[in-house]
N, C-alpha and C positions, 0 to 999 in steps of 0.2 A: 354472558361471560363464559369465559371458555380457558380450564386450566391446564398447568400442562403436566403431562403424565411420564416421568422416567423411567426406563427399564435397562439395565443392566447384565449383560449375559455373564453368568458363571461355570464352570465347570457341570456345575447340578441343576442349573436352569437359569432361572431371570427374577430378581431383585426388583422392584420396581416402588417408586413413591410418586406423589403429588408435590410439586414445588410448593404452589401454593397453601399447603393445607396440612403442616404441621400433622402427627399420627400417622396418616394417613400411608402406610407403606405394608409391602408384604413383597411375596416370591410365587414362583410356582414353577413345575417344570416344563413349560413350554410357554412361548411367546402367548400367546392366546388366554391359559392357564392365569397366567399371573394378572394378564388383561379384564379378566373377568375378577379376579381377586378384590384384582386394586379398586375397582369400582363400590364393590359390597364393602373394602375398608374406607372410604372415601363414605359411602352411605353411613357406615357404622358411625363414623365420626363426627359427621354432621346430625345424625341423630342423639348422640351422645353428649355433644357439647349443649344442644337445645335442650334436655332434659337436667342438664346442672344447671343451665340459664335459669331456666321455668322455676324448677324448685327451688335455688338461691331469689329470686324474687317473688316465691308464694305468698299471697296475702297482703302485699304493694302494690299501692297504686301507679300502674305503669301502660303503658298504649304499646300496643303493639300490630306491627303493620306488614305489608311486601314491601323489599327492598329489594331493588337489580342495580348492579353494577353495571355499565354502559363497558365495549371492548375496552380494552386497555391497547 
């Protein structure tokens, strides 16, 4: 699966988010800058939500597996 990444030019540099992925947004001042940003927000966030997952279901019994989404 493969998401897609916005970027924004501002006066002070580039704005940038994940359509898909909710959080997932930052800036930086250069095209590249925010390129690399976005990614570690984009990590942070998917790290983040699976750690409220996990802890909201500590101690239930539940299966947990790989999931991939096929291209859209």
């Amino acid at each position: 699966m493969t998401l897609t990444a916005v970027f924004q030019k501002f006066p002070e540099g580039y704005a940038a988010f994940v359509e898909e992925l909710p959080g997932a947004n930052t800036q930086g001042a250069t095209l590249e800058e925010a390129r690399v940003n976005l990614t570690e927000a984009a990590e942070l966030i998917l790290e983040s939500n699976r750690f409220v997952s996990e802890r909201s279901l500590a101690g239930q019994d539940v299966i947990r597996e790989p999931f991939a989404l096929p291209a859209l």
